[in-house]
C-alpha positions in Angstrom: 12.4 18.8 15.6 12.0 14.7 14.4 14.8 13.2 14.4 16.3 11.0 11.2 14.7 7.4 11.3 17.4 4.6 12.0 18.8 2.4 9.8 17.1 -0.1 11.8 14.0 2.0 12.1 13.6 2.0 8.1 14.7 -1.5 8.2 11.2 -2.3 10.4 9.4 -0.2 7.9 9.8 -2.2 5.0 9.6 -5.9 6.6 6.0 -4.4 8.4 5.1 -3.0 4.6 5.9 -6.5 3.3 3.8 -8.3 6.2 0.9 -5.7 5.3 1.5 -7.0 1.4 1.7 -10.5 2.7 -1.7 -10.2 4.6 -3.8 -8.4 1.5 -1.7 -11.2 -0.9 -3.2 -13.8 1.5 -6.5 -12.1 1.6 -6.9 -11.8 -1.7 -5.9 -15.4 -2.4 -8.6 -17.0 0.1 -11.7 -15.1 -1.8 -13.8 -16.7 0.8 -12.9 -15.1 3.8 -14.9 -11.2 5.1 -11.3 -9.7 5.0 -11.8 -6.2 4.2 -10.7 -2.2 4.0 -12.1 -1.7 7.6 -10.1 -5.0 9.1 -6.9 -3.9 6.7 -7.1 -0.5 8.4 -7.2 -2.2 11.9 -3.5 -3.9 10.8 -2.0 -1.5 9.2 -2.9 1.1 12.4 -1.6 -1.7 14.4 1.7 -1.8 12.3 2.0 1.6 12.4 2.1 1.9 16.1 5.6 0.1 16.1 7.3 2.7 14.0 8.3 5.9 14.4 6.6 6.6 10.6 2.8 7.0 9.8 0.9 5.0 8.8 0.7 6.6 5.6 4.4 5.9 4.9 3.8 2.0 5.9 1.4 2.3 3.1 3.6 3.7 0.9 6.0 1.9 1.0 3.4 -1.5 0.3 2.2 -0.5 -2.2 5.6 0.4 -3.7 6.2 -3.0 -3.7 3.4 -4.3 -4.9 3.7 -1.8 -8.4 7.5 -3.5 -8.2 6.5 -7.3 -7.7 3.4 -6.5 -10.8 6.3 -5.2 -13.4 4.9 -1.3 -12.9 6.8 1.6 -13.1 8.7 3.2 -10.0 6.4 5.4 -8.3 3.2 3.4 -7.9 3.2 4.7 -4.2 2.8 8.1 -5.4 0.5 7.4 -8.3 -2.1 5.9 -6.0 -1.3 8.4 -3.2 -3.8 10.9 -5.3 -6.5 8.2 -4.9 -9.7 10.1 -3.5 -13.2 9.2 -3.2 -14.5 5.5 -2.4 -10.6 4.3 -3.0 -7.9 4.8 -0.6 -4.6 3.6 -1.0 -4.7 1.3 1.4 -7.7 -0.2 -0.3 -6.0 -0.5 -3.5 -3.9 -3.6 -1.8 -6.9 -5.2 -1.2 -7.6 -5.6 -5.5 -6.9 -8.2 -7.5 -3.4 -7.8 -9.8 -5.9 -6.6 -12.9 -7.8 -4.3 -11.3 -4.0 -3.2 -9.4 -2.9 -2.6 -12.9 -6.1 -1.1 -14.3 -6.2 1.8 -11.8 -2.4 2.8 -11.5 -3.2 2.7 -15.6 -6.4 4.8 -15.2 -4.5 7.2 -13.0 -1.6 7.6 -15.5 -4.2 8.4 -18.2 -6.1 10.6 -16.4 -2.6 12.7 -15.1 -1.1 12.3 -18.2 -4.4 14.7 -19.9 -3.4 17.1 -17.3 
């Protein structure tokens, strides 16, 4: 049985989501550099072997805050959890703050005709 994550542990978890949202912010800025999904993966793997979480929670838990920081609802995280196909979640950090908006928007229209 896992034990309950620290307050601590937690605590690492959301300052290495915020360096993983710093790095795509940073990324994404630049425009000129080869900065992409497959180098993204190789940090956010790298992240993840710190903390006791998966990656997919580090993730989470950027992208959360990025739907925050772009005025979007609670729940982003989730939203774009369903991503399948040539999108991944993780890639979704990578787009610009249009094209952020325009697929959580995209995915709230195609789940709310569900």
């Amino acid at each position: 049985m896992a034990t309950k994550p620290t307050r601590e542990q937690q605590r690492a978890c959301d300052l290495f989501a915020e360096a993983l949202g710093l790095i795509t912010e940073g990324a994404r800025l630049d425009g000129r550099g080869s900065f992409d999904h497959r180098d993204l993966a190789d940090v956010a793997d790298r992240l993840a072997k710190a903390l006791p979480f998966p990656r997919d929670e580090l993730v989470a838990r950027a992208l959360e805050r990025r739907g925050r920081a772009l005025g979007l609802r609670a729940g982003t995280a989730d939203l774009l959890s369903l991503l399948e196909g040539p999108a991944t979640p993780l890639e979704a950090l990578l787009r610009s703050d249009d094209a952020f908006r325009e697929l959580v928007a995209e995915l709230e229209t195609e789940l709310g005709e569900i």
